[in-house]
PDB file with SEQRES, HELIX, SHEET and CRYST1 records, atoms N, CA, C and O in Angstrom:
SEQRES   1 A   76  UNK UNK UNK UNK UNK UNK UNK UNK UNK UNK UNK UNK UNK          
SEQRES   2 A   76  UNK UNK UNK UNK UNK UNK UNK UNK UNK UNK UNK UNK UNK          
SEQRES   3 A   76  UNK UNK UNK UNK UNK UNK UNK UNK UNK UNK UNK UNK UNK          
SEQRES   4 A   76  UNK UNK UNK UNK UNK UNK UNK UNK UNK UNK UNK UNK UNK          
SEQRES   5 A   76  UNK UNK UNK UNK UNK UNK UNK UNK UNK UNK UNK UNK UNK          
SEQRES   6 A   76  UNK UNK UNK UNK UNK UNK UNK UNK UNK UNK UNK                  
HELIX    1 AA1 UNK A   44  UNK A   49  1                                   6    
HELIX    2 AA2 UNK A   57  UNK A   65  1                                   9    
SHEET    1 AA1 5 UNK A   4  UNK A   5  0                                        
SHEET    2 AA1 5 UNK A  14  UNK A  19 -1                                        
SHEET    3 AA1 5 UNK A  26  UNK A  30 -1                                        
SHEET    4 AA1 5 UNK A  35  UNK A  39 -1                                        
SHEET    5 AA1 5 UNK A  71  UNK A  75 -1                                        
CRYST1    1.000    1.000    1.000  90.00  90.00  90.00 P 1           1          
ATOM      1  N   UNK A   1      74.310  91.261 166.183  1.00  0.00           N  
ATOM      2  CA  UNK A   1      73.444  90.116 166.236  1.00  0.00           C  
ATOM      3  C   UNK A   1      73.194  89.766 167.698  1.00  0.00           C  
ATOM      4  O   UNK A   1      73.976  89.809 168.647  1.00  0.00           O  
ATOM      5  N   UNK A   2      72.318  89.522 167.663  1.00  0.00           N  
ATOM      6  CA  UNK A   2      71.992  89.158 169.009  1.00  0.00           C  
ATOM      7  C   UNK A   2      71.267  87.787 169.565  1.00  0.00           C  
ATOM      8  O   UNK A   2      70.076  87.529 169.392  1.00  0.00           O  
ATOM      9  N   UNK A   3      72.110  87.047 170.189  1.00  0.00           N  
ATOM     10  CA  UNK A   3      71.782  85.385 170.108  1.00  0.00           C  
ATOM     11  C   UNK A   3      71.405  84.997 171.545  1.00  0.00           C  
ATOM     12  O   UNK A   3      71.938  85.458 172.555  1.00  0.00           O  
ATOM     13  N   UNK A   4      70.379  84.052 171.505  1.00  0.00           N  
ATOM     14  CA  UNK A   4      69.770  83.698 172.535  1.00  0.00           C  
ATOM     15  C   UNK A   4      70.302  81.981 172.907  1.00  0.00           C  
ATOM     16  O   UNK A   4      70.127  81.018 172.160  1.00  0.00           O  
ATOM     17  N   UNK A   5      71.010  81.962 174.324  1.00  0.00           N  
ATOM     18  CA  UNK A   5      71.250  80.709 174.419  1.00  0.00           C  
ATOM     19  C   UNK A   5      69.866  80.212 174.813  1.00  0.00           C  
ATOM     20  O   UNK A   5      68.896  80.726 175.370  1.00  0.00           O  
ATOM     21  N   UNK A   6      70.276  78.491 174.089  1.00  0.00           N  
ATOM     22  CA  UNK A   6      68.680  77.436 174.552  1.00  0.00           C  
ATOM     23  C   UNK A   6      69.126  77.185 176.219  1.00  0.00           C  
ATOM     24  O   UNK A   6      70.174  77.418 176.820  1.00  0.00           O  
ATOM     25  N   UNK A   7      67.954  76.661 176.603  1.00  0.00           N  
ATOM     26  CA  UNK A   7      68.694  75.645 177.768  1.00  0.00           C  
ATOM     27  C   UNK A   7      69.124  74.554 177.747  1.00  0.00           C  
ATOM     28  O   UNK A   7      68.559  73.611 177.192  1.00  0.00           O  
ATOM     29  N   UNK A   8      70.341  74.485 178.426  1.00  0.00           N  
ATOM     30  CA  UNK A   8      70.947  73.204 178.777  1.00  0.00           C  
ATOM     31  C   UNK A   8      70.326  71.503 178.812  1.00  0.00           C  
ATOM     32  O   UNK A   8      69.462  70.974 179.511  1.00  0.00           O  
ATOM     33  N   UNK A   9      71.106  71.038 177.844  1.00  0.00           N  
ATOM     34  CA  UNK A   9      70.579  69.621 177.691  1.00  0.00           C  
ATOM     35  C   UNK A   9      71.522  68.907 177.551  1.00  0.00           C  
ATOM     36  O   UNK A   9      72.622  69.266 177.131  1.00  0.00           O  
ATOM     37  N   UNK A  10      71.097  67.424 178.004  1.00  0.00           N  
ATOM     38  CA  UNK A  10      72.276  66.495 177.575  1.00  0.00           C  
ATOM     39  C   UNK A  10      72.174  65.890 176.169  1.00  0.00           C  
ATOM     40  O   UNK A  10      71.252  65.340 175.567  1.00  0.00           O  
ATOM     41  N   UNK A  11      73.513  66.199 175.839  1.00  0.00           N  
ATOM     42  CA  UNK A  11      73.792  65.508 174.109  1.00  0.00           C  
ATOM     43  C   UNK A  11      75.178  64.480 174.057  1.00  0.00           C  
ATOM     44  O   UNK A  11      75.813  64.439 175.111  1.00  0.00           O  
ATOM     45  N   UNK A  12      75.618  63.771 173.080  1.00  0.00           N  
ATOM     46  CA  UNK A  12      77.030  63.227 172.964  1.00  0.00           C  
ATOM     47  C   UNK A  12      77.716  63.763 171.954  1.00  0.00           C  
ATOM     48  O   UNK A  12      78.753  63.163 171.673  1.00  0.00           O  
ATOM     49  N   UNK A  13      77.390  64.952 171.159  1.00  0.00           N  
ATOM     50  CA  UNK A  13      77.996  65.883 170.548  1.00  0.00           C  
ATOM     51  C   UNK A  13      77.959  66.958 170.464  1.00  0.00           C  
ATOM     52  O   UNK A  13      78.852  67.626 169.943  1.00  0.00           O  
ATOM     53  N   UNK A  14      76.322  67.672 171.234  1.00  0.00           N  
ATOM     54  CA  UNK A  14      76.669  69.198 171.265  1.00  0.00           C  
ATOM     55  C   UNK A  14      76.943  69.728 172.317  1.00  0.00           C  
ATOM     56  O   UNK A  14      76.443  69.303 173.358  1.00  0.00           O  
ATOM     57  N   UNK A  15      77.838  70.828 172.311  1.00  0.00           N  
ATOM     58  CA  UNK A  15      77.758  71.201 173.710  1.00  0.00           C  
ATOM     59  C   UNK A  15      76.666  72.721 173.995  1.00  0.00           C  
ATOM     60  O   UNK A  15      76.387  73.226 175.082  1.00  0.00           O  
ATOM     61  N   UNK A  16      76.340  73.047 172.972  1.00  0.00           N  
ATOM     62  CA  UNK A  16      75.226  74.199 173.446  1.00  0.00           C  
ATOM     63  C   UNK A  16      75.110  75.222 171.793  1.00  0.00           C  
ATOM     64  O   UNK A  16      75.874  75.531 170.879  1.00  0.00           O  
ATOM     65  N   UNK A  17      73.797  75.426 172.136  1.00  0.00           N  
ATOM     66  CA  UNK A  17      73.455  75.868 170.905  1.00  0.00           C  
ATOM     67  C   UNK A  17      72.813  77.546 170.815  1.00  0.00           C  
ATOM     68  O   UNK A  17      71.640  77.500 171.185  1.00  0.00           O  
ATOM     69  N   UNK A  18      73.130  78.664 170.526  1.00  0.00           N  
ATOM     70  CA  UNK A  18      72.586  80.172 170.468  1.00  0.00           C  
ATOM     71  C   UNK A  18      71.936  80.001 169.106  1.00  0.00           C  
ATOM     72  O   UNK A  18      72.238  79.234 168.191  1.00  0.00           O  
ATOM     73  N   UNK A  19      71.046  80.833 169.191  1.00  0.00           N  
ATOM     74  CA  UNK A  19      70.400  81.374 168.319  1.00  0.00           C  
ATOM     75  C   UNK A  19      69.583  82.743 168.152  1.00  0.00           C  
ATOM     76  O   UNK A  19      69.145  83.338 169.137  1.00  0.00           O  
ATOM     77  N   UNK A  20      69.400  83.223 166.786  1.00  0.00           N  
ATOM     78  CA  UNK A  20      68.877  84.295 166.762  1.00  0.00           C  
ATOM     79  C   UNK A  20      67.649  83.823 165.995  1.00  0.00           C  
ATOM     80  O   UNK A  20      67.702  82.888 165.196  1.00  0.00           O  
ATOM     81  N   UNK A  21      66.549  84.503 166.266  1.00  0.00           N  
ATOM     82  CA  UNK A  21      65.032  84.154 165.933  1.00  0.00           C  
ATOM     83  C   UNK A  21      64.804  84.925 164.675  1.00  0.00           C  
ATOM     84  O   UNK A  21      64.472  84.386 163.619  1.00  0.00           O  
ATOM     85  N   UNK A  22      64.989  86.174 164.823  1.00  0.00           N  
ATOM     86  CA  UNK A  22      64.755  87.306 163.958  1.00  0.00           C  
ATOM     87  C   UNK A  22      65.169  87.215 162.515  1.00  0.00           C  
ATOM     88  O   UNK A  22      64.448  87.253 161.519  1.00  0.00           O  
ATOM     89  N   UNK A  23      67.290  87.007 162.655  1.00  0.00           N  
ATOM     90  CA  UNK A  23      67.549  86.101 161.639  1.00  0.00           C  
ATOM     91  C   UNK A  23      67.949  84.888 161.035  1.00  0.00           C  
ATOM     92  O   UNK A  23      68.763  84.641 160.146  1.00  0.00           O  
ATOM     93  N   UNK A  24      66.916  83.925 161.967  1.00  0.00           N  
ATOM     94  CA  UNK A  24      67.363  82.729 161.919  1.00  0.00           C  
ATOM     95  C   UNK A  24      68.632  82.303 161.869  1.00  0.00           C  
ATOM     96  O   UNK A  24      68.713  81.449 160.986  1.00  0.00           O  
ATOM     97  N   UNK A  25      69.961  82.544 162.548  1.00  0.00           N  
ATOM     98  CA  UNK A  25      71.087  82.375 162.664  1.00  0.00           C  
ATOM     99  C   UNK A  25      70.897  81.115 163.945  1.00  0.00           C  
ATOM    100  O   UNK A  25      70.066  81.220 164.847  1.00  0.00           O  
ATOM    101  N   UNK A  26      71.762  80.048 163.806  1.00  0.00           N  
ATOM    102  CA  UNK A  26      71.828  79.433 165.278  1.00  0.00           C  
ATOM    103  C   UNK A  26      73.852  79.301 165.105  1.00  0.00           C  
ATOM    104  O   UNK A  26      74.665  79.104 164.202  1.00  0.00           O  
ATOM    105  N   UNK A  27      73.863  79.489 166.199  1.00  0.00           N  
ATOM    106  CA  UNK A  27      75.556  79.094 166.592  1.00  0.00           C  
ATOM    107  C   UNK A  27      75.228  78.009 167.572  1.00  0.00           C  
ATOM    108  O   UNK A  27      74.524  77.968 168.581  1.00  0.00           O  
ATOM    109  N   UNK A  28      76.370  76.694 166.600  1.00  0.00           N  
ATOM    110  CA  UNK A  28      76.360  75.738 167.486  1.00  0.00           C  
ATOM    111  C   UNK A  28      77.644  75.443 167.965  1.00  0.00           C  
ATOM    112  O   UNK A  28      78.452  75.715 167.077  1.00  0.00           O  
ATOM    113  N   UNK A  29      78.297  74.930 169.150  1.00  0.00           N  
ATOM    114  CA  UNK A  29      79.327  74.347 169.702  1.00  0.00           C  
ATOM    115  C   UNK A  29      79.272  73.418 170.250  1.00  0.00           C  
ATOM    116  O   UNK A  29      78.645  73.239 171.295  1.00  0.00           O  
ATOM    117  N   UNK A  30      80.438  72.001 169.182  1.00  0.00           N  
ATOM    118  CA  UNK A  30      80.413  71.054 169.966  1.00  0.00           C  
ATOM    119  C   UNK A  30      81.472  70.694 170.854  1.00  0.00           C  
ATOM    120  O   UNK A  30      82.524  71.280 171.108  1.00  0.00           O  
ATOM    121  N   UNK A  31      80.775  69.122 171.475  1.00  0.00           N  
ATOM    122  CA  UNK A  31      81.903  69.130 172.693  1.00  0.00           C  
ATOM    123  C   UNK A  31      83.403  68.731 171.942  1.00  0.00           C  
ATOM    124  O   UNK A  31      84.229  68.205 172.688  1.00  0.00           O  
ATOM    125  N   UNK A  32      83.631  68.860 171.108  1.00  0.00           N  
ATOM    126  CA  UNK A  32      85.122  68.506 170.496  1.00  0.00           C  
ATOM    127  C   UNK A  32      85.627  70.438 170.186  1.00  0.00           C  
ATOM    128  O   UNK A  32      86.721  70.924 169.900  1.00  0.00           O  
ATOM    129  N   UNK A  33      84.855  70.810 170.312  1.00  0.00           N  
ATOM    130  CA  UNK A  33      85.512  72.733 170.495  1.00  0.00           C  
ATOM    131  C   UNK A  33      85.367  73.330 169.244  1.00  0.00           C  
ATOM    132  O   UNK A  33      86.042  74.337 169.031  1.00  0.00           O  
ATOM    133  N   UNK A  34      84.254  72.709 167.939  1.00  0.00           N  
ATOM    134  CA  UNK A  34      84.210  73.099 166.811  1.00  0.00           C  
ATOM    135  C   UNK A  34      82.873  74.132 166.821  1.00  0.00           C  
ATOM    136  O   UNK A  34      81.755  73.657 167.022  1.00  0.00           O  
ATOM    137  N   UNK A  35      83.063  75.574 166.590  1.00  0.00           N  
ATOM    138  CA  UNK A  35      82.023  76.114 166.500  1.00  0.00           C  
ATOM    139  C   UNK A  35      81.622  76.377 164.429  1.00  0.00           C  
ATOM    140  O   UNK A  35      82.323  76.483 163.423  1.00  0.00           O  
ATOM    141  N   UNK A  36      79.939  76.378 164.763  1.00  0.00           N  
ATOM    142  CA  UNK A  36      79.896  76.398 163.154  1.00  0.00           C  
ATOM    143  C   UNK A  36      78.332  77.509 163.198  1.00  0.00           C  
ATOM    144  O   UNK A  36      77.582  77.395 164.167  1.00  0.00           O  
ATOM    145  N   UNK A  37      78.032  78.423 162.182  1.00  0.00           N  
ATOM    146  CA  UNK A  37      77.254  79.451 162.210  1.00  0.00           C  
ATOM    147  C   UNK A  37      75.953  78.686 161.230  1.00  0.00           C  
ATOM    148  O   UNK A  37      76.277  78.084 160.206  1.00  0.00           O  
ATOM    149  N   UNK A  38      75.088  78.739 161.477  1.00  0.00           N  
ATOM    150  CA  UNK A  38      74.178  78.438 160.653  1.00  0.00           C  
ATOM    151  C   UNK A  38      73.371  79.445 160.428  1.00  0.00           C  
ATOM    152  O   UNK A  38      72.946  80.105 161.377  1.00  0.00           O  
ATOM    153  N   UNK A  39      73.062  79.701 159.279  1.00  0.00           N  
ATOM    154  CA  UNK A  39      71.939  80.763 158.677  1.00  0.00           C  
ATOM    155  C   UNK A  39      71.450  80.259 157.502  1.00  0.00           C  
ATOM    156  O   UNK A  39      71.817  79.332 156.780  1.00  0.00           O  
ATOM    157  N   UNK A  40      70.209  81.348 157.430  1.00  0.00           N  
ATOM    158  CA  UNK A  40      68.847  80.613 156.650  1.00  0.00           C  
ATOM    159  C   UNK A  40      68.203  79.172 157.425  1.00  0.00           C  
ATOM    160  O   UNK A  40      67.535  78.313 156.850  1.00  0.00           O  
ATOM    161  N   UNK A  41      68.517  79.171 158.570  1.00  0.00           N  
ATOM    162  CA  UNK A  41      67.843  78.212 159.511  1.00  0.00           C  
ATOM    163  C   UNK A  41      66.117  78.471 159.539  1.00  0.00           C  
ATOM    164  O   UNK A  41      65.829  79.632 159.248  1.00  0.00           O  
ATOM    165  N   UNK A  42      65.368  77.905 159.730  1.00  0.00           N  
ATOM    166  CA  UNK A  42      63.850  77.687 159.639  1.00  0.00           C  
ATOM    167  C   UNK A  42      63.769  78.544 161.373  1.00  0.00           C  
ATOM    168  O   UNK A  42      64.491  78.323 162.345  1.00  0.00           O  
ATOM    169  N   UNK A  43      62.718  79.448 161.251  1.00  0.00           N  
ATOM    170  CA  UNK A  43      62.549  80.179 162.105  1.00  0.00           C  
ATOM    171  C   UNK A  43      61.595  79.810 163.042  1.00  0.00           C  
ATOM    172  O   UNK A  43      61.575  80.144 164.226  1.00  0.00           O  
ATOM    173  N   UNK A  44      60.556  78.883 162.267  1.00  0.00           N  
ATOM    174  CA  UNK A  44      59.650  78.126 162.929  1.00  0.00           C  
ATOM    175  C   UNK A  44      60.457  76.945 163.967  1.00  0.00           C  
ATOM    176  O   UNK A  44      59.915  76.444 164.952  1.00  0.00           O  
ATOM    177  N   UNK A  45      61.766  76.659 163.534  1.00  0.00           N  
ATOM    178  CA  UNK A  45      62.178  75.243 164.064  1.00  0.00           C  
ATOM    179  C   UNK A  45      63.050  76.212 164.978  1.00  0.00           C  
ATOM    180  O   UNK A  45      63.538  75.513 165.865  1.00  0.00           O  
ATOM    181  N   UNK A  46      63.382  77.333 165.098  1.00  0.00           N  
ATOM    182  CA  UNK A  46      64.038  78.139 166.104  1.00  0.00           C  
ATOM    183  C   UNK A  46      63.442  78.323 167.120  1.00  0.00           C  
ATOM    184  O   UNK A  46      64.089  78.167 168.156  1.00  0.00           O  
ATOM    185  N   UNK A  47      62.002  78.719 167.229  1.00  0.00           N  
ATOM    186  CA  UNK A  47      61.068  78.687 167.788  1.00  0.00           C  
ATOM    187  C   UNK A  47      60.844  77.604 168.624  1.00  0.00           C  
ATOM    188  O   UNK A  47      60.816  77.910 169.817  1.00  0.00           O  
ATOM    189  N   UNK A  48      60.644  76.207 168.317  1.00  0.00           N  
ATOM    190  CA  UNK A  48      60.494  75.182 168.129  1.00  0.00           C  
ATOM    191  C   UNK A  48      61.400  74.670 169.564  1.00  0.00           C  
ATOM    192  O   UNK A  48      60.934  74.010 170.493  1.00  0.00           O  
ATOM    193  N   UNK A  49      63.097  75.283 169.411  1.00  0.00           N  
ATOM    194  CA  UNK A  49      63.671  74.422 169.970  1.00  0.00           C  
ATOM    195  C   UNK A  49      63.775  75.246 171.273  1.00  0.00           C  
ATOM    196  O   UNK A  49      63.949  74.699 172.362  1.00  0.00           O  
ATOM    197  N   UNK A  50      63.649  76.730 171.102  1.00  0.00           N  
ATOM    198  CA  UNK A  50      63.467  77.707 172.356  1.00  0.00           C  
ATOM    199  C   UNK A  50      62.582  77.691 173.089  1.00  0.00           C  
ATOM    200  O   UNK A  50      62.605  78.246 174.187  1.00  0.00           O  
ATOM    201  N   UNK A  51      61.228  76.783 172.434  1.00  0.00           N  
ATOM    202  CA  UNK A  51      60.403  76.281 173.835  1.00  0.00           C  
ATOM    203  C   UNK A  51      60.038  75.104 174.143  1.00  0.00           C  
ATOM    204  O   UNK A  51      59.114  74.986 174.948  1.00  0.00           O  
ATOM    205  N   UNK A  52      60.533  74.180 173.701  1.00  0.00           N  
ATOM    206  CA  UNK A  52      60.673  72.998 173.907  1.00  0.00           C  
ATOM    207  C   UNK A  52      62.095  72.520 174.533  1.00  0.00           C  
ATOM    208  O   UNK A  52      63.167  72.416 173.937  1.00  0.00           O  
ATOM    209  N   UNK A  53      61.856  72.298 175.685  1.00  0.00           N  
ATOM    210  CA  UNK A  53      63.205  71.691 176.427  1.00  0.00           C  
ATOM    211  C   UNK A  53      63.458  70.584 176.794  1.00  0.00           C  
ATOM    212  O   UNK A  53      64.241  70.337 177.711  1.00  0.00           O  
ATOM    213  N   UNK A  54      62.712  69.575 176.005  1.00  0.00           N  
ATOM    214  CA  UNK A  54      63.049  68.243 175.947  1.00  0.00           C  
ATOM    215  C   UNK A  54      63.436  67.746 174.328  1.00  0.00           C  
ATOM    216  O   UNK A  54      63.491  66.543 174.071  1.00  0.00           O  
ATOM    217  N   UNK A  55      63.687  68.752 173.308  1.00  0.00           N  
ATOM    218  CA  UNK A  55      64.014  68.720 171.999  1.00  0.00           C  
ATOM    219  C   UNK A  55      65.710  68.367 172.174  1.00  0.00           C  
ATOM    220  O   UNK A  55      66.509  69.133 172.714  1.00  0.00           O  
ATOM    221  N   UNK A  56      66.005  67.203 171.663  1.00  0.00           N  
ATOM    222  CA  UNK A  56      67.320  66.562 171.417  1.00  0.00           C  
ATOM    223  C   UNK A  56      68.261  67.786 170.372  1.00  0.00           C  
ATOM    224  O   UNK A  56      67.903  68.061 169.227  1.00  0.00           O  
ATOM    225  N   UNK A  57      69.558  68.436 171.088  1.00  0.00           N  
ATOM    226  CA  UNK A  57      70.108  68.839 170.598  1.00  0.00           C  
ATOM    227  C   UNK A  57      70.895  68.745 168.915  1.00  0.00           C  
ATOM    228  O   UNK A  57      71.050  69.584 168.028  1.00  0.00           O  
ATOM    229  N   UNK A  58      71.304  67.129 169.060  1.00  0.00           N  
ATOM    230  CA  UNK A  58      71.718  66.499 168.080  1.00  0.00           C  
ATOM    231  C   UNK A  58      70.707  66.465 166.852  1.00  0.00           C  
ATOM    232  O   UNK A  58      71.036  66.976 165.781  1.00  0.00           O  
ATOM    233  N   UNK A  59      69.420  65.829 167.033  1.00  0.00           N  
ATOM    234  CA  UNK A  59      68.368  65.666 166.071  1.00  0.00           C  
ATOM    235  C   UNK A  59      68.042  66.809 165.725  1.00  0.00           C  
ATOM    236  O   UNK A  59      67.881  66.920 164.510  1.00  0.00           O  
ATOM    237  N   UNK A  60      67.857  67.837 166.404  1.00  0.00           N  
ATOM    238  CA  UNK A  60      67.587  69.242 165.988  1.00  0.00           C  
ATOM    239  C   UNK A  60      68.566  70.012 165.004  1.00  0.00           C  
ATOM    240  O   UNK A  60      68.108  70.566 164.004  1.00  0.00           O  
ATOM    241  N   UNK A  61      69.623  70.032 165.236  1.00  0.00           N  
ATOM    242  CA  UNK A  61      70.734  70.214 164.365  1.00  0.00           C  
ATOM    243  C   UNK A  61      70.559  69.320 163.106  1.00  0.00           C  
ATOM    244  O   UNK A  61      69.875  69.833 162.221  1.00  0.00           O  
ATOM    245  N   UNK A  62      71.111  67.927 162.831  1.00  0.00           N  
ATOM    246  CA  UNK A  62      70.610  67.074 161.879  1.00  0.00           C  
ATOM    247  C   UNK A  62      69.376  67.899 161.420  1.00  0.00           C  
ATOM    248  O   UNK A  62      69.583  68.662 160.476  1.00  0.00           O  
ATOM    249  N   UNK A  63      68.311  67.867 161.865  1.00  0.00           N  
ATOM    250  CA  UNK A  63      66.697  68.126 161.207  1.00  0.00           C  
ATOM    251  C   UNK A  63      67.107  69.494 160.329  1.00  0.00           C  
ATOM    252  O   UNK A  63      67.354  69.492 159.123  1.00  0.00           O  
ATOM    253  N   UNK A  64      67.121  70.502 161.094  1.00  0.00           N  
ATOM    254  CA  UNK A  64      67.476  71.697 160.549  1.00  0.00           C  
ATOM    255  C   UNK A  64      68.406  72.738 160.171  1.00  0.00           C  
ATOM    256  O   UNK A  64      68.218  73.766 159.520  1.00  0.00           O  
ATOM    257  N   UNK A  65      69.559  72.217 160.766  1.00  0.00           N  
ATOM    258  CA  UNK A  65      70.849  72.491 160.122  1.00  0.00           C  
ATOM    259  C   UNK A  65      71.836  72.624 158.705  1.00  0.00           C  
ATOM    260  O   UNK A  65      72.353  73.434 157.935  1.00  0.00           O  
ATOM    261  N   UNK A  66      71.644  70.991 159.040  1.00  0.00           N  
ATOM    262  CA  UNK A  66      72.263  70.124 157.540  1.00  0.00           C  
ATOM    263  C   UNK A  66      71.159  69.956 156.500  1.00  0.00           C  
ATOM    264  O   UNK A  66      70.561  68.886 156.387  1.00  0.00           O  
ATOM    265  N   UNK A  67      70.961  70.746 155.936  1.00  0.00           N  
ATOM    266  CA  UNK A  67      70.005  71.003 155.346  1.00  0.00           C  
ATOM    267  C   UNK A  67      70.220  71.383 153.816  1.00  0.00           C  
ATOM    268  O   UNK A  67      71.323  70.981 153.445  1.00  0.00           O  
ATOM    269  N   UNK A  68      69.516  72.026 152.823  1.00  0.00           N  
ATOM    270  CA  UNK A  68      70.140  72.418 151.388  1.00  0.00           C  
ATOM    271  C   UNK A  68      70.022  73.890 151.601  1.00  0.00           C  
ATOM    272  O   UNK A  68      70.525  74.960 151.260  1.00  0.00           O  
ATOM    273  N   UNK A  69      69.303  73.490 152.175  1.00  0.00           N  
ATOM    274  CA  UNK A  69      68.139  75.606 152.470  1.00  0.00           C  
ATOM    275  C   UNK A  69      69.643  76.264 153.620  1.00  0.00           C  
ATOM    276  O   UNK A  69      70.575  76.958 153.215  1.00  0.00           O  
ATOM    277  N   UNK A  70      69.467  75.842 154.835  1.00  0.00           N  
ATOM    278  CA  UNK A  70      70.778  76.361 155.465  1.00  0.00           C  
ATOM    279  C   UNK A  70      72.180  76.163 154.905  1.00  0.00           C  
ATOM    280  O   UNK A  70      72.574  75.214 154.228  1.00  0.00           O  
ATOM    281  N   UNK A  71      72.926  77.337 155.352  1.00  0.00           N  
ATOM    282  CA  UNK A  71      74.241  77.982 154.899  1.00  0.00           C  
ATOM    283  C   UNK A  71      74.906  77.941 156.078  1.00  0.00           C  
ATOM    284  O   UNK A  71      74.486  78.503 157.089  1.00  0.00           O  
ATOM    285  N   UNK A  72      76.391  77.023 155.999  1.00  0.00           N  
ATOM    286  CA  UNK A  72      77.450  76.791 157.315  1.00  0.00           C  
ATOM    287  C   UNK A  72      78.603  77.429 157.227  1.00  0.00           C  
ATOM    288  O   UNK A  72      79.178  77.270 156.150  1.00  0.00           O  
ATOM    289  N   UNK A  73      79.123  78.089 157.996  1.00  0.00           N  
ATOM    290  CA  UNK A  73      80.558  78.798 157.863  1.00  0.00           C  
ATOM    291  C   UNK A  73      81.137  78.580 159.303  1.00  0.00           C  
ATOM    292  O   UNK A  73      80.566  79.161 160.226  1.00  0.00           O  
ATOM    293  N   UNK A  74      82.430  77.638 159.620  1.00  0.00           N  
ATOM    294  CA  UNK A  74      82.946  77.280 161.085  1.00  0.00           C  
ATOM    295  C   UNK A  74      83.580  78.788 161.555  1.00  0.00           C  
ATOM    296  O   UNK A  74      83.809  79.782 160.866  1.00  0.00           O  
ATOM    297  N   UNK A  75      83.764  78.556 162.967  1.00  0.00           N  
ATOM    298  CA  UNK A  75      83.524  79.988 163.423  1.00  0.00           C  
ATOM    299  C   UNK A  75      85.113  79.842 164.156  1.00  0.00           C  
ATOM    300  O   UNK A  75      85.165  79.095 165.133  1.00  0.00           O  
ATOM    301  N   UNK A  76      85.820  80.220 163.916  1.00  0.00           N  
ATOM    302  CA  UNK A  76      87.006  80.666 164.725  1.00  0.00           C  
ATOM    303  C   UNK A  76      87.149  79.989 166.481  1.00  0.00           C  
ATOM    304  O   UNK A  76      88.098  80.317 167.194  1.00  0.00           O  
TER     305      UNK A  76                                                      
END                                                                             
């Protein structure tokens, strides 16, 4: 897999977010050291957050993350 970090933004819970476009996978890590895998993520909203660099980390997650459609598994 091959994951593309976003750029750097300020959040009060994430600390940085990868993603893969192709299969909509995003890996997120927050600042408390919890990593969690998201797939079946919206590819359009992957898109979305890889060129937009004023897109709020937090709301982006919320929006398209926690979702019914996306699938979470915490990551070691």
């Amino acid at each position: 897999m091959s994951l593309r970090r976003t750029s750097s933004r300020t959040s009060t819970a994430v600390r940085n977010i990868s993603t893969d476009l192709i299969r909509g996978v995003a890996l997120v890590t927050f600042k408390n050291g919890n990593k969690y895998r998201y797939t079946n993520v919206s590819r359009r909203a992957i898109a979305n957050l890889q060129l937009n660099g004023n897109l709020s980390y937090g709301f982006w997650v919320n929006t398209n993350c926690l979702t019914d459609r996306a699938q979470c598994e915490r990551v070691a």
